[in-house]
C-alpha positions as CSV (number, residue, x, y, z in Angstrom):
1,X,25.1,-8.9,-8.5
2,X,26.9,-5.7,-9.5
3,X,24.3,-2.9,-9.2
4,X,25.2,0.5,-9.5
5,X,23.3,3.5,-9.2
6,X,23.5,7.3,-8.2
7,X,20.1,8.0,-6.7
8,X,19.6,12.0,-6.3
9,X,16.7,14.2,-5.2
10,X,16.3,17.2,-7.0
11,X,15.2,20.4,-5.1
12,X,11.5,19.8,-7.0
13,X,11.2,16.9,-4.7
14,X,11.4,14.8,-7.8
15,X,13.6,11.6,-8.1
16,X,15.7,10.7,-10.7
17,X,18.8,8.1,-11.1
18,X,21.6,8.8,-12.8
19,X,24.9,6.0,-13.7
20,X,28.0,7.0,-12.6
21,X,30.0,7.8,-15.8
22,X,33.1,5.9,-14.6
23,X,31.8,2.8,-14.5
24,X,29.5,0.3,-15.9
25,X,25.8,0.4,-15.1
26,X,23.2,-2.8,-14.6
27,X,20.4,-1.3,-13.2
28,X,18.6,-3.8,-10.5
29,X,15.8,-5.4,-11.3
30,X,12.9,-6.5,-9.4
31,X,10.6,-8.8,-10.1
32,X,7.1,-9.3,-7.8
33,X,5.3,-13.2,-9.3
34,X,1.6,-12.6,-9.6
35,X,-1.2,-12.2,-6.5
36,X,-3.2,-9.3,-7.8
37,X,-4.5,-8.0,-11.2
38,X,-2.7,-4.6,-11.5
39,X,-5.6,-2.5,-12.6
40,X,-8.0,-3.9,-10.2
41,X,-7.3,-3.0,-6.7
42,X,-3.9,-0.8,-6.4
43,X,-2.2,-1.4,-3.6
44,X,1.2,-1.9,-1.8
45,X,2.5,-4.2,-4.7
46,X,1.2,-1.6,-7.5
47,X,2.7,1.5,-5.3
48,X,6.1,0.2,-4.1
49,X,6.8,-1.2,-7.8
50,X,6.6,2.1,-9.2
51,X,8.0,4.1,-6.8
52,X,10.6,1.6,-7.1
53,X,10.6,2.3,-11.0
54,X,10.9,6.1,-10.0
55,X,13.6,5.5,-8.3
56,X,15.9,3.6,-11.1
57,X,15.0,0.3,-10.4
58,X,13.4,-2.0,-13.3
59,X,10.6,-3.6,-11.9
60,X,8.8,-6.9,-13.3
61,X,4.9,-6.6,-12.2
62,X,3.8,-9.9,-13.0
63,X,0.2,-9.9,-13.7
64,X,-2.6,-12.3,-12.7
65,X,-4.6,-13.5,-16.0
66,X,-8.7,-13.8,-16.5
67,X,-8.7,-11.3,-12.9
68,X,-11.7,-8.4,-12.7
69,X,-13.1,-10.0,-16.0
70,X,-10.7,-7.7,-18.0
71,X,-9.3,-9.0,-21.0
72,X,-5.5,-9.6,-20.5
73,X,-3.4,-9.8,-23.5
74,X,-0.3,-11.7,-23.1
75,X,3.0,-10.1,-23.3
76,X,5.0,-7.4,-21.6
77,X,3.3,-3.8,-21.4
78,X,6.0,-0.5,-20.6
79,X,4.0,1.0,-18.1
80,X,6.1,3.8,-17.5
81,X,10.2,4.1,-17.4
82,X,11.6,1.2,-15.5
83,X,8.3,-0.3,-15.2
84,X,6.9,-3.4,-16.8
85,X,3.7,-5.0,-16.6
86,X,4.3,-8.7,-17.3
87,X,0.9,-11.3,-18.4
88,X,1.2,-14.4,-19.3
89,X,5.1,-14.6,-19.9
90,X,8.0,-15.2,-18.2
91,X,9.9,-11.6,-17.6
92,X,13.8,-12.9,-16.9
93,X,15.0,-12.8,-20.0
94,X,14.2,-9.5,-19.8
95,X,14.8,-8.9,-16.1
96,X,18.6,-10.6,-16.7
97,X,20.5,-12.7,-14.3
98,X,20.1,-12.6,-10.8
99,X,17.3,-10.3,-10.1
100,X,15.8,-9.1,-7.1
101,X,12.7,-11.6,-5.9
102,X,9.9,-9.9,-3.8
103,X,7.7,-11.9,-1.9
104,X,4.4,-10.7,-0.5
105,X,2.6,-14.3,-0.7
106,X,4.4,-16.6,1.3
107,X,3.7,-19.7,-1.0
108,X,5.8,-18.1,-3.5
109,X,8.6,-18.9,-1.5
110,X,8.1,-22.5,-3.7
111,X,9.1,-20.1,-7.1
112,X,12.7,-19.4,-5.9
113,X,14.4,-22.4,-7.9
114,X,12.3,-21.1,-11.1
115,X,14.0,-17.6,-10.7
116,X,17.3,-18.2,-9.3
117,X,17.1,-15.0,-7.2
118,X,20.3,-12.2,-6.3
119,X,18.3,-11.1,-3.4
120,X,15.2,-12.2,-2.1
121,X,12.7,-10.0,-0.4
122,X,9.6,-11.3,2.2
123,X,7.4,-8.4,2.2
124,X,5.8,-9.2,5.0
125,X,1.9,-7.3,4.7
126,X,-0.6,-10.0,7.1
127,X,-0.5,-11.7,9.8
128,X,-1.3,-14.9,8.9
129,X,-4.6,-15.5,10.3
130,X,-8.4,-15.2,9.3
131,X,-8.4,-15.5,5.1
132,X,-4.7,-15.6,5.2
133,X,-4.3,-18.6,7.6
134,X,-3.0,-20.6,4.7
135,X,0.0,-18.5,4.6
136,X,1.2,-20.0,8.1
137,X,2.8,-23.3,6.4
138,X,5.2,-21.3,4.3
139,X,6.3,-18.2,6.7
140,X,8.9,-19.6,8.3
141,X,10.8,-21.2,4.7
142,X,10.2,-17.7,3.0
143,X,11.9,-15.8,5.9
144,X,14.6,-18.3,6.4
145,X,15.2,-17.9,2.3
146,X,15.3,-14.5,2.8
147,X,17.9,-11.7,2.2
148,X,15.5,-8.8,4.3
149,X,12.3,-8.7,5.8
150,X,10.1,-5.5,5.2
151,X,7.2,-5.5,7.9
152,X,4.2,-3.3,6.9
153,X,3.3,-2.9,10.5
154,X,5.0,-2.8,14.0
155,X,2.8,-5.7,15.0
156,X,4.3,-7.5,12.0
157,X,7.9,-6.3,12.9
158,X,7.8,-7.5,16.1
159,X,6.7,-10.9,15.4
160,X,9.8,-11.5,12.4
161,X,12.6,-9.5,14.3
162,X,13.6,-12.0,16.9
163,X,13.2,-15.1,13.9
164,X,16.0,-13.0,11.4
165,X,18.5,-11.3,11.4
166,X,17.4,-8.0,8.5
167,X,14.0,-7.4,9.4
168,X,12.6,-3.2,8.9
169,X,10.0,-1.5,9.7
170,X,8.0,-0.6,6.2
171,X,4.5,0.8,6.4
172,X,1.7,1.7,3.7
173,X,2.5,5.3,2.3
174,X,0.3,7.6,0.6
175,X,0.1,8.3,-3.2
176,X,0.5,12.1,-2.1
177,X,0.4,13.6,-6.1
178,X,-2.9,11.6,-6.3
179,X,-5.0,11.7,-3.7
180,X,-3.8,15.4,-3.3
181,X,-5.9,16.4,-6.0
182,X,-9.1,15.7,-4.1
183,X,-8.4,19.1,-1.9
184,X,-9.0,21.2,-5.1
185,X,-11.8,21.8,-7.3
186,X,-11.8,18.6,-9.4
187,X,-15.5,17.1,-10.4
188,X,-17.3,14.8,-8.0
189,X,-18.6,12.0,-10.0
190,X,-22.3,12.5,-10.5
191,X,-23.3,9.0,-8.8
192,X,-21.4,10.4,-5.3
193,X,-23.3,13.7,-6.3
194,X,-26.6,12.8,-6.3
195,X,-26.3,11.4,-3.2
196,X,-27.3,13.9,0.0
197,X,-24.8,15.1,2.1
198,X,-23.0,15.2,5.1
199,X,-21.3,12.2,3.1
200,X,-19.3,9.2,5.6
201,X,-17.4,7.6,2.8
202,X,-15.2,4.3,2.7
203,X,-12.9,2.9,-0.6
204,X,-11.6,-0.6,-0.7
205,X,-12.2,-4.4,-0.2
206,X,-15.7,-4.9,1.4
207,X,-14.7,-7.6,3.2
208,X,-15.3,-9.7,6.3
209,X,-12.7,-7.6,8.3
210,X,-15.3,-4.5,8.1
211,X,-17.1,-4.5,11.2
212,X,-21.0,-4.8,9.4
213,X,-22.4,-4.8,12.4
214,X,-20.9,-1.6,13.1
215,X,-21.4,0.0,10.0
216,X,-25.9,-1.1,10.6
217,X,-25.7,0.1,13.7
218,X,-24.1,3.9,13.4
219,X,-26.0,4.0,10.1
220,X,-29.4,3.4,11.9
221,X,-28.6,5.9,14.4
222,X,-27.3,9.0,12.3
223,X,-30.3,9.1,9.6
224,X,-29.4,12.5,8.2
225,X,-25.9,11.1,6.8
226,X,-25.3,9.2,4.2
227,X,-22.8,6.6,4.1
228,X,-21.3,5.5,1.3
229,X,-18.7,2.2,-0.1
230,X,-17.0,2.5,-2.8
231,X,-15.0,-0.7,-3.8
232,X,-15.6,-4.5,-4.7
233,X,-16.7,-7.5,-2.6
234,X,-13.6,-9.1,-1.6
235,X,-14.7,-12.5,-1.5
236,X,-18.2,-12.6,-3.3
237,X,-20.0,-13.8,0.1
238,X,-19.9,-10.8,2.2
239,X,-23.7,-10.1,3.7
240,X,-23.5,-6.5,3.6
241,X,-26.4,-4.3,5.8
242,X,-29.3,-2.6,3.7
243,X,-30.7,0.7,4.8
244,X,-32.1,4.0,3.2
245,X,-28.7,5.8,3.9
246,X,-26.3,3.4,3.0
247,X,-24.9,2.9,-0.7
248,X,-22.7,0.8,-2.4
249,X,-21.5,2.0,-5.6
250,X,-18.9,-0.7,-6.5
251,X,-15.6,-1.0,-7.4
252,X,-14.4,2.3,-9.0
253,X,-11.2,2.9,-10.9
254,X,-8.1,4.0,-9.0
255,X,-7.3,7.0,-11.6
256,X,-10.8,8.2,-9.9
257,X,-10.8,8.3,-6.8
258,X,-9.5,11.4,-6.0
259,X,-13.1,12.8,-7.2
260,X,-15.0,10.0,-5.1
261,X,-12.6,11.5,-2.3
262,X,-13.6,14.9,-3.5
263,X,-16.9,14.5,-2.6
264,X,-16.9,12.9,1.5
265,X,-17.0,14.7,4.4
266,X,-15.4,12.0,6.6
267,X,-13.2,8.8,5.5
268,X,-13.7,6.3,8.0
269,X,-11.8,3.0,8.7
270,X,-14.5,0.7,10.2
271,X,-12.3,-2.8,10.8
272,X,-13.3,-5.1,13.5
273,X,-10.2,-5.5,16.0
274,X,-9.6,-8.6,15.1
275,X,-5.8,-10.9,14.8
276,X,-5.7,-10.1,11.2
277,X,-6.7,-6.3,11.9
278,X,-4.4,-6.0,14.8
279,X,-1.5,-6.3,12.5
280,X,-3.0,-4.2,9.8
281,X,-1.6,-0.5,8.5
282,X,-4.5,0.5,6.5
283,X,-3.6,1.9,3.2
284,X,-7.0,3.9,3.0
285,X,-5.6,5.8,6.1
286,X,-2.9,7.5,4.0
287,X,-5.1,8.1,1.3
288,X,-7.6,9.8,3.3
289,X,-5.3,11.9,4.8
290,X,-3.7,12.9,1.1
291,X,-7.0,14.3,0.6
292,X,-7.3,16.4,3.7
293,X,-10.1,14.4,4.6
294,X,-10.9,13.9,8.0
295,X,-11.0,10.1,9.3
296,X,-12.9,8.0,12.1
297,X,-11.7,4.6,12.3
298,X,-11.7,1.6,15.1
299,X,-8.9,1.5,17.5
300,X,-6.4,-0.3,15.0
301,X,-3.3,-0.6,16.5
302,X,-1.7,1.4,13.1
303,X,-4.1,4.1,13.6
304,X,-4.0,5.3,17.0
305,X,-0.7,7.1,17.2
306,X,-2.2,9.7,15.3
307,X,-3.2,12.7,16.9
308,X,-5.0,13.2,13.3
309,X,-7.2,10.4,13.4
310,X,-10.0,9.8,15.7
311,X,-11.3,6.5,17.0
312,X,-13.9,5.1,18.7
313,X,-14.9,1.3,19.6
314,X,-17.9,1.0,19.3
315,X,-21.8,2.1,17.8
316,X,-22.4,5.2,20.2
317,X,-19.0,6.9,20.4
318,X,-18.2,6.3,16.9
319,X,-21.4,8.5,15.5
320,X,-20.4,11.3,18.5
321,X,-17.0,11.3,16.7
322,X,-19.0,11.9,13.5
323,X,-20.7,14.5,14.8
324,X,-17.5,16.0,15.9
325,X,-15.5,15.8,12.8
326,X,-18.9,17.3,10.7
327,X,-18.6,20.1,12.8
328,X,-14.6,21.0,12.4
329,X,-15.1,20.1,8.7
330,X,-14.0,23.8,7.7
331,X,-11.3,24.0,9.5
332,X,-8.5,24.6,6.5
333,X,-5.3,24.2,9.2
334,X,-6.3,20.7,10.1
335,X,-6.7,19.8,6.7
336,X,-3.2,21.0,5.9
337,X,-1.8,19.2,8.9
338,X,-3.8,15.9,7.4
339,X,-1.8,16.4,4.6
340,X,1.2,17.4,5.8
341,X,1.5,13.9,7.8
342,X,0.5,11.8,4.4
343,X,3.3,14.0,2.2
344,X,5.7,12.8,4.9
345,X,4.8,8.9,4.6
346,X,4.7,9.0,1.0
347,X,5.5,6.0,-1.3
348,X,8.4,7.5,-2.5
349,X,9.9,8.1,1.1
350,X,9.4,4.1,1.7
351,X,11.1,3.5,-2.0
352,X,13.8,6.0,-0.9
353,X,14.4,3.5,3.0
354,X,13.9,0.2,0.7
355,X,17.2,1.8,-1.5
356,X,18.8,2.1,1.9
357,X,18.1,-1.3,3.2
358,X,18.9,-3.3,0.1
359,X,22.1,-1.3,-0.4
360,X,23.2,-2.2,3.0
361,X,22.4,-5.8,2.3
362,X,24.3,-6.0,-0.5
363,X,27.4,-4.5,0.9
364,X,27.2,-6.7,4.2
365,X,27.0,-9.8,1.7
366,X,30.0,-8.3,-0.2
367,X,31.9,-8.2,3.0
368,X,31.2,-11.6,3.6
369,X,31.9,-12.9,0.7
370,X,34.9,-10.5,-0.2
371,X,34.0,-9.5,-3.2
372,X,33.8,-6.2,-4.9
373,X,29.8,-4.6,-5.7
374,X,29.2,-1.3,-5.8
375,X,25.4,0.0,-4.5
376,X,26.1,2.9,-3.0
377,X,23.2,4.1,-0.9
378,X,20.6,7.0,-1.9
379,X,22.2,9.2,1.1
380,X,18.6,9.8,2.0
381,X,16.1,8.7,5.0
382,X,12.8,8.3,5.0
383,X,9.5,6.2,5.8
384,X,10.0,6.1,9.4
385,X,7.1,4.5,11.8
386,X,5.7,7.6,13.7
């Protein structure tokens, strides 16, 4: 692998790569196989890949086909510079010899001879348990096949750092530019509008790790609020509660929800604390925070060293924290500080730590294997766990 690139920050904030003129450039590329349909739920995938992009990289989003019952045509779609959406095709001719492999789903690992990898990635984002338990048979090839080990949580780190030898610390980050925009005077969407206020708003998977029971329960005992769930059912079989003041408006698209944000009073995060959960850095928490919103969640593990965010464990305390957040909902300095902390975790300060770690990877392989690669490092920090 020869990769060579001169990764600067300009004093906007804004990223851009530039080749060393005395030498030949090959950008990297990265290539991520298909687990999720890239305009249906944007997530870690969708947000490292093109904060990768942003950063010089040529990323390879390979698309699932026939997901969200959109019409995929096949082919390879220029989604913006250095990023490529890939359906139905095979992206390394275009990709070029030895690219960079990254792994979320573990059974990929079985792709590896079809690529022929420079670098392989396990991005570790589960615990395998719960709907991922069928992850568990392939963990242990994947991180043995691997180059580094990003961990999305510190449960998640701790389980992989004593089992290999480059394993970081990677959390979710916040789309700050995006979810930004729901702290000035952009239009609520008139299906969130009609609804009555105080609004108690959730966005993402409803899924089994939602505590239902939970969600009835606070619901029953705070009539005067309306709670509202914005996203698709994640398996199809979910049993979700009924009640005058709940309401379920469906999957909605990512461009979007900064209005849907727009419009709640409180974001809350309400996971059962679960094996799955325990290991869990909820994406939603970032987002909310982007917003300025204020959040109520369970007591995840990923949540609670935040002096920002409020938990509670169960029914009673988690409508007194409610209350408690409705009544500080005008207070402008905490919503600055919410945003402050989700500016600081963005996706670009994770794409910035992923530079550094790669880099270092290659030039600890080049040691070994006395050759000559130049990667020289973006000079730049960022994405700690905090």
């Amino acid at each position: 692998m020869r990769y060579i690139l001169e990764v600067k920050v300009q004093q906007s904030g804004q990223l851009f790569v530039k080749p060393n003129s005395q030498i030949a450039v090959q950008q990297p590329s990265i290539i991520y196989p298909p687990t999720i349909d890239w305009h249906f739920l944007y997530q870690r995938p969708q947000q490292l890949m093109a904060a990768l992009a942003r950063l010089g990289y040529r990323a390879f989003f390979c698309n699932t086909t026939g997901s969200a019952g959109r019409n995929q045509r096949n082919g390879v779609t220029r989604l913006a510079v250095n990023l490529y959406l890939v359906t139905g095709t095979d992206p390394r001719p275009l990709a070029g010899a030895d690219p960079i492999l990254w792994i979320s789903y573990p059974p990929h690992v079985h792709l590896l001879p079809q690529y022929r990898p420079g670098l392989v990635v396990f991005d570790a984002v589960d615990a395998p348990v719960e709907e991922f338990a069928h992850w568990a048979r392939d963990i242990e090839s994947l991180r043995s096949r691997a180059d580094v080990v990003f961990a999305s949580s510190l449960s998640l780190y701790e389980t992989h750092r004593d089992l290999h030898h480059n394993v970081h610390l990677c959390p979710n980050g916040a789309d700050y530019a995006h979810f930004s925009r729901a702290a000035t005077e952009i239009a609520i969407p008139p299906d969130l509008a009609r609804i009555p206020g105080p609004i108690v708003g959730y966005h993402g998977a409803l899924a089994g790790w939602i505590d239902w029971e939970l969600v009835e329960a606070v619901a029953s005992s705070q009539p005067d609020l309306s709670f509202v769930f914005i996203g698709p059912l994640y398996s199809g079989s979910e049993c979700l509660p009924s009640g005058p003041n709940l309401h379920y408006l469906g999957h909605r698209d990512y461009r979007l929800l900064p209005n849907y944000l727009r419009g709640f009073d409180i974001g809350i995060i309400p996971f059962r604390i679960s094996p799955l959960t325990m290991s869990c850095n909820p994406i939603k928490l970032w987002e909310y925070l982007a917003a300025g919103v204020q959040v109520v969640s369970t007591p995840l593990p990923e949540v609670k060293p935040y002096l920002e965010v409020v938990t509670a464990p169960d029914a009673a305390s988690f409508g007194q924290c409610l209350r408690a957040a409705l009544a500080d909902r005008k207070n402008k300095t905490a919503a600055l500080g919410r945003q402050a902390l989700a500016r600081e975790n963005s996706w670009d300060a994770r794409a910035l730590q992923i530079h550094e770690v790669l880099t270092n990877t290659v030039r600890k392989r080049v040691r070994h294997e006395d050759r000559r690669v130049s990667f020289p490092a973006a000079g730049h920090g960022g994405g700690a766990y905090s």
